[in-house]
C-alpha positions as CSV (number, residue, x, y, z in Angstrom):
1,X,0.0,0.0,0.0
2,X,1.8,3.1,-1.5
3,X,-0.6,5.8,0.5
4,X,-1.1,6.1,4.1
5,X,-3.3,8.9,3.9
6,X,-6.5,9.2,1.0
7,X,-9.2,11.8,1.5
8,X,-11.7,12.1,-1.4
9,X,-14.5,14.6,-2.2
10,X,-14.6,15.4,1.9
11,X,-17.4,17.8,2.8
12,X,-18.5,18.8,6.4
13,X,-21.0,21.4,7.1
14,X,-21.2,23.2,10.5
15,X,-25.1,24.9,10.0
16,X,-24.9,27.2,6.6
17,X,-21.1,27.3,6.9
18,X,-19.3,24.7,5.2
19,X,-15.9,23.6,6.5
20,X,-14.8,21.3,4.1
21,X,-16.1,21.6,0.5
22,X,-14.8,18.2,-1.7
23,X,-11.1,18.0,0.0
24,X,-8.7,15.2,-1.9
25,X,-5.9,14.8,0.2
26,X,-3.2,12.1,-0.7
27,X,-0.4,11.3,1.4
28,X,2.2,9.1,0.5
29,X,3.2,6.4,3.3
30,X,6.9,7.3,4.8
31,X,6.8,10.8,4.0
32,X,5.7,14.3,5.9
33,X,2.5,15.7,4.5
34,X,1.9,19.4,5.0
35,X,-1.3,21.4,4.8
36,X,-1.4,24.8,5.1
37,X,-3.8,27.3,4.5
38,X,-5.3,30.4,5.8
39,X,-7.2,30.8,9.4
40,X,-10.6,29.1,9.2
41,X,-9.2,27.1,5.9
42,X,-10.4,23.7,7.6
43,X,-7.4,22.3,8.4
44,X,-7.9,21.4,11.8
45,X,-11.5,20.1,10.9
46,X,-10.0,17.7,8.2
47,X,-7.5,16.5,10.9
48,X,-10.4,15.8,13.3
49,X,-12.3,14.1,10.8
50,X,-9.2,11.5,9.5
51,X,-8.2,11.0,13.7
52,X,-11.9,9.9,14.0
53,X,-12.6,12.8,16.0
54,X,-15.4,14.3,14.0
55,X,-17.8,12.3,11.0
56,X,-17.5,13.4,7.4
57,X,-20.9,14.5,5.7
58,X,-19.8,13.1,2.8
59,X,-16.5,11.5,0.8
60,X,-14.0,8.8,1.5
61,X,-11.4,8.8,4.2
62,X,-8.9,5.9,4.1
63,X,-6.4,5.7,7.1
64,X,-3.4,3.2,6.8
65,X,-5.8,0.9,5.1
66,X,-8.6,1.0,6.8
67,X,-12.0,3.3,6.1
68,X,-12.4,5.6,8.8
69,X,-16.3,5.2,8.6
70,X,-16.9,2.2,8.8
71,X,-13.2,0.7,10.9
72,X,-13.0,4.3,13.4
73,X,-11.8,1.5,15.8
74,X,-9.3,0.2,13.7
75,X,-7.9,3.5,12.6
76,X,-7.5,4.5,16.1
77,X,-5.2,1.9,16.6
78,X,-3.4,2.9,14.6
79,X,-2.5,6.8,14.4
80,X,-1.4,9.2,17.0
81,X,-1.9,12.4,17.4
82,X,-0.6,15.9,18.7
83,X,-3.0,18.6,18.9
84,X,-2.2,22.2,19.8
85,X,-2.0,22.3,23.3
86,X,-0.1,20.1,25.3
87,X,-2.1,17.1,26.8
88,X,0.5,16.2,29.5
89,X,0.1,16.7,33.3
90,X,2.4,19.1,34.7
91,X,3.0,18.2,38.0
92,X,4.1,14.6,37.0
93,X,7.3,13.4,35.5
94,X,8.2,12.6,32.3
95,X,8.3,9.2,32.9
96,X,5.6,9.0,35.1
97,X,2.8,11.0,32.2
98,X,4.5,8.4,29.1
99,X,3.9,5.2,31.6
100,X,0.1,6.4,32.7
101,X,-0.2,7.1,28.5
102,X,1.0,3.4,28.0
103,X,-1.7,2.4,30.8
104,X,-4.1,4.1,29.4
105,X,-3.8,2.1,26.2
106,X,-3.8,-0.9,27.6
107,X,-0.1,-1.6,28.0
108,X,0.9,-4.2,31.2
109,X,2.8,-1.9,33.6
110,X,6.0,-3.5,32.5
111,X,5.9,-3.2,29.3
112,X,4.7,0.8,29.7
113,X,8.1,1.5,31.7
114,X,9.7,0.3,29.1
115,X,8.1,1.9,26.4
116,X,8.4,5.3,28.2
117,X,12.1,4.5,28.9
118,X,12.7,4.2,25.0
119,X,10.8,6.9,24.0
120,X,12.7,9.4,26.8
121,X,15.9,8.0,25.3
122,X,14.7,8.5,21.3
123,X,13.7,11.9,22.3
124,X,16.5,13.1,24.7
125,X,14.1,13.4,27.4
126,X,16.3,10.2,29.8
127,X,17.9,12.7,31.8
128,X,14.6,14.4,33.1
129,X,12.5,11.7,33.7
130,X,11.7,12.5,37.6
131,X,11.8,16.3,36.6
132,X,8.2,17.9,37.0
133,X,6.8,18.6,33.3
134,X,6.4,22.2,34.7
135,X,10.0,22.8,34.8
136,X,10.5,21.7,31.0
137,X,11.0,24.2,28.9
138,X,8.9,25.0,25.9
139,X,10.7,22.7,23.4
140,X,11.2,19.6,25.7
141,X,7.6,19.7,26.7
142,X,6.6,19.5,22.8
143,X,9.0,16.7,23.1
144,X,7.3,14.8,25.5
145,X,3.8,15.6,23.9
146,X,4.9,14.1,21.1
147,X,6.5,10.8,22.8
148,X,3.1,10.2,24.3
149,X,1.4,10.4,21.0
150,X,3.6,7.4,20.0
151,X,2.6,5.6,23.2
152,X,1.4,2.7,20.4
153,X,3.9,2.9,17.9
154,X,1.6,4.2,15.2
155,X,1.6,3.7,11.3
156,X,0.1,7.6,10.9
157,X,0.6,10.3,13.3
158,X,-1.2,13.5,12.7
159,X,0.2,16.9,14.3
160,X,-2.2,20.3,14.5
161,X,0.7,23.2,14.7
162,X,2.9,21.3,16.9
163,X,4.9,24.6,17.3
164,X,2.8,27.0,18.2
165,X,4.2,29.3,20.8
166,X,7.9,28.1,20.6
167,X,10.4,30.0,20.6
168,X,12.9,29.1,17.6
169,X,15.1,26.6,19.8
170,X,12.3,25.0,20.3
171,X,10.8,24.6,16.9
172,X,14.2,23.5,15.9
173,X,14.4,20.5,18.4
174,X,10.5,19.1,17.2
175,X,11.5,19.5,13.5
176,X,14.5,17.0,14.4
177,X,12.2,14.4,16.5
178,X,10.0,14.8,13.3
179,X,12.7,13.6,10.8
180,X,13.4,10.9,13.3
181,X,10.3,9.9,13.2
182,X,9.5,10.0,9.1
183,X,12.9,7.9,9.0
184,X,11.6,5.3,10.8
185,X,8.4,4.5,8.5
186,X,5.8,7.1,10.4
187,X,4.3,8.8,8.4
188,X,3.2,12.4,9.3
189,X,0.5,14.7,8.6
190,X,1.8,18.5,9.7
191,X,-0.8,21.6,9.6
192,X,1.1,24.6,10.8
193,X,1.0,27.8,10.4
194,X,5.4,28.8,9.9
195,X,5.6,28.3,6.5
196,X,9.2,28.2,7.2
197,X,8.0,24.4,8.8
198,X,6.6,23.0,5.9
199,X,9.6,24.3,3.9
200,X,11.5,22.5,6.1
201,X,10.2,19.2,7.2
202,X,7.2,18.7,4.3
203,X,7.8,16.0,1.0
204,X,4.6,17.2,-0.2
205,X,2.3,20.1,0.4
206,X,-1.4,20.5,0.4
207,X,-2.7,24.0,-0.1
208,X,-6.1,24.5,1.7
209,X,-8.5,27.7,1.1
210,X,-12.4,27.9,1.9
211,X,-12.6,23.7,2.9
212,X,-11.0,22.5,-0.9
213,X,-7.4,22.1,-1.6
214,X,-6.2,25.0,-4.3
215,X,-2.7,24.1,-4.8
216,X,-0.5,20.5,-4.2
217,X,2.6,19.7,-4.6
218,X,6.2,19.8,-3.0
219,X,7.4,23.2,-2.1
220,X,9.5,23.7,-5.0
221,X,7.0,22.8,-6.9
222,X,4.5,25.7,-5.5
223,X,7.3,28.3,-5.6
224,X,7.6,27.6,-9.3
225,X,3.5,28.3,-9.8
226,X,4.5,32.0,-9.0
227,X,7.5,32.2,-10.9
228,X,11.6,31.6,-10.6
229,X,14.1,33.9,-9.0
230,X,13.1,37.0,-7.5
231,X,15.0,40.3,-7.1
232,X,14.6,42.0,-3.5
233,X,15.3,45.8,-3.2
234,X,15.7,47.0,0.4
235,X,15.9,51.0,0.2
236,X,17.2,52.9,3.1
237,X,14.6,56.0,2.6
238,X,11.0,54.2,3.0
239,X,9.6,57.4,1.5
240,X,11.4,56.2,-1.8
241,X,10.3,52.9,-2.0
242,X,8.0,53.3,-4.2
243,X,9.8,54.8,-6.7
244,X,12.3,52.2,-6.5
245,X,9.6,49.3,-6.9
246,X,8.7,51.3,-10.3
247,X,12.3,50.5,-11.9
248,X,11.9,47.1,-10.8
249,X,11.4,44.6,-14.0
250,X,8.4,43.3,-14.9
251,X,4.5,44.0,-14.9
252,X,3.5,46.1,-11.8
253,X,1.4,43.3,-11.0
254,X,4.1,41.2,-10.4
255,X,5.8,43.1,-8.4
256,X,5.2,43.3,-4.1
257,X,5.9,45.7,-1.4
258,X,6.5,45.2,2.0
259,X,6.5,49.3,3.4
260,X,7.6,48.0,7.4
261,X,10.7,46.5,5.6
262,X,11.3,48.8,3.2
263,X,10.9,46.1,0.8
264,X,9.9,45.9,-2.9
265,X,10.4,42.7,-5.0
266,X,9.8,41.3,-8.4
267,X,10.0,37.9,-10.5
268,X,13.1,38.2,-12.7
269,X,14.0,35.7,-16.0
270,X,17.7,36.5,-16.3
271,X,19.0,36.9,-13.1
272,X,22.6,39.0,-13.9
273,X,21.1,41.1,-16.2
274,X,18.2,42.2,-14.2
275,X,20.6,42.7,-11.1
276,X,22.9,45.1,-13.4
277,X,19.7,47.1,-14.7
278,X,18.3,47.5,-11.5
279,X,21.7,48.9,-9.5
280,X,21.9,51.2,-12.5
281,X,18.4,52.2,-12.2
282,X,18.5,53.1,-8.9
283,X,21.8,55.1,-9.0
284,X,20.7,56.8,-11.8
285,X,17.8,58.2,-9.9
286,X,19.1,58.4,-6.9
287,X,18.0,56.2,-4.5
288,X,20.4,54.6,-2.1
289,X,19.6,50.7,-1.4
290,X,20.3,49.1,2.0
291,X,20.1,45.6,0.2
292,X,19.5,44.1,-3.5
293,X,19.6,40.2,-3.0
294,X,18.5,37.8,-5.5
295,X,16.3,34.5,-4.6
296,X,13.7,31.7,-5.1
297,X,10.2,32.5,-4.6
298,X,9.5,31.8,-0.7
299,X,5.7,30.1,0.7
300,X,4.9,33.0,1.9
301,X,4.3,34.5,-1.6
302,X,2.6,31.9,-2.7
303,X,0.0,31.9,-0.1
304,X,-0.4,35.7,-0.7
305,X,-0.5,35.2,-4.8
306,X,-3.5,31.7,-4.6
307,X,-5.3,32.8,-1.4
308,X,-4.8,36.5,-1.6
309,X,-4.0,36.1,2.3
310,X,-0.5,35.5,4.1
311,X,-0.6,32.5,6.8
312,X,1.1,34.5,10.0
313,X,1.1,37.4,8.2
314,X,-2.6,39.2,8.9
315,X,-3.9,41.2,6.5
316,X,-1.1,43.5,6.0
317,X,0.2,41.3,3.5
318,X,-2.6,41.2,1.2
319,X,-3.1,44.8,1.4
320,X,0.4,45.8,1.1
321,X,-0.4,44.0,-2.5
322,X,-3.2,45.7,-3.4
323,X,-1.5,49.2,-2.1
324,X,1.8,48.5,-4.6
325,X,-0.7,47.6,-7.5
326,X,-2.1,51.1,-7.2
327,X,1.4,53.4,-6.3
328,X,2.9,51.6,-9.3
């Protein structure tokens, strides 16, 4: 079986609103799955739907093999999964929350200690075992959340912004017990809302706007929907930055400004001759530039060209768009 992950036509309707409107999802077994989309996008809803949590109205959802309709007990076996807030206790141990996890799924109390033992050792947790889970910092605590979600050893492990709140240290120390993971045969199903995460850890990305996916693919992939290599302008006068994003190549349309950065960027074909043309530009009229950098594409702009919206970003993005489309 080649997929661990199939969600076809998926709709679920919460009173007139509809969350999901005909998701197809695919995910490919052994690999990291990212969805991403927009606030109110449905990507928690399509996570609580494939972990059983929550009933499609309509559509097929296959987990490792197994429908989730009609097998929910089947497919609970066998996923795990990491929500957005941790699900620990904080006055216990480390060891002590993973062994009443392996209790409460049925494990015999020896064979629980010794699942949490190896799961504290695979996650760099065996040295803070006894410590109280409200001394852990941020990142060790994520940690531990996500050794208890693999309690069971499971074939599919689904994690809702496992990140959230971290500080980058500890971002960095989940996205390694991720890979971990993914190289030993999990597969995982990430929603998040860094796109810096997905770029990281995904194979594959799903796109998800108003309950349907718009956009799939793997992140290179996505950046190439909105073009190659991009020329950045930072200008060290904000007042003339949008004089500066007029001598930028290209249709106006293409082109983006970012006023808190001082930022004004375009899509370029021939990357050495648009950097020459530019620098001359700009001297010629005068404006002084704190930065011109050449560079792929980045998710970011490719939430803000196929949703019109910037995950993380608010609506400053979008109307920063819309503002450069009119100066130009």
């Amino acid at each position: 079986m080649e997929n661990a992950i199939v969600l076809a036509g998926v709709r679920k309707r919460y009173g007139d609103r509809a969350a999901l409107d005909g998701l197809d999802l695919v995910a490919a077994r052994g690999t990291v799955h990212g969805v991403l989309g927009p606030n109110g996008a449905g990507k928690t809803t399509a996570v609580r739907i494939m972990a059983t949590l929550l009933r499609a109205d309509e559509g097929h959802v296959e987990i490792a093999g197994c429908d989730a309709r009609r097998h929910a007990d089947e497919v609970r076996r066998r996923i795990g999964l990491l929500g957005q807030h941790a699900a620990v206790d904080e006055e216990l141990g480390g060891r002590q929350n993973l062994e009443m996890f392996g209790r409460l799924h049925h494990l015999g109390a020896r064979r629980a200690r010794a699942r949490a033992d190896e799961l504290l050792a695979r996650f760099g947790l065996a040295g803070t075992g006894r410590k109280a889970v409200k001394r852990y910092s941020g990142g060790m605590r994520r940690r531990l959340d996500l050794a208890a979600s693999l309690i069971t050893e499971p074939e599919v492990l689904f994690l809702d912004e496992p990140t959230t709140g971290l500080d980058p240290r500890g971002r960095a120390e989940v996205w390694e017990a991720v890979r971990s993971l993914v190289g030993g045969g999990t597969t995982v199903l990430l929603t998040t809302q860094y796109l810096e995460e997905a770029d990281q850890l995904a194979d594959r990305i799903s796109l998800v706007d108003h309950g349907r996916v718009i956009a799939d693919g793997t992140a290179d992939d996505l950046k190439a929907r909105i073009g190659g290599d991009r020329i950045d302008v930072v200008v060290r006068d904000g007042a003339q930055l949008v004089r500066a994003a007029r001598l930028l190549p290209g249709d106006t349309g293409d082109v983006t400004i970012d006023a808190d950065r001082r930022l004004a960027s375009a899509p370029v074909t021939d990357r050495v001759d648009a950097l020459t043309r530019v620098v001359r530009a700009l001297s010629e009229e005068g404006i002084e530039a704190e930065d011109i950098a050449l560079r792929r594409p980045t998710l970011d702009e490719v939430f803000l060209r196929l949703t019109g919206r910037s995950e993380g970003s608010g609506p400053g993005a979008a109307g920063a768009a819309a503002w450069v489309k009119e100066a130009v």
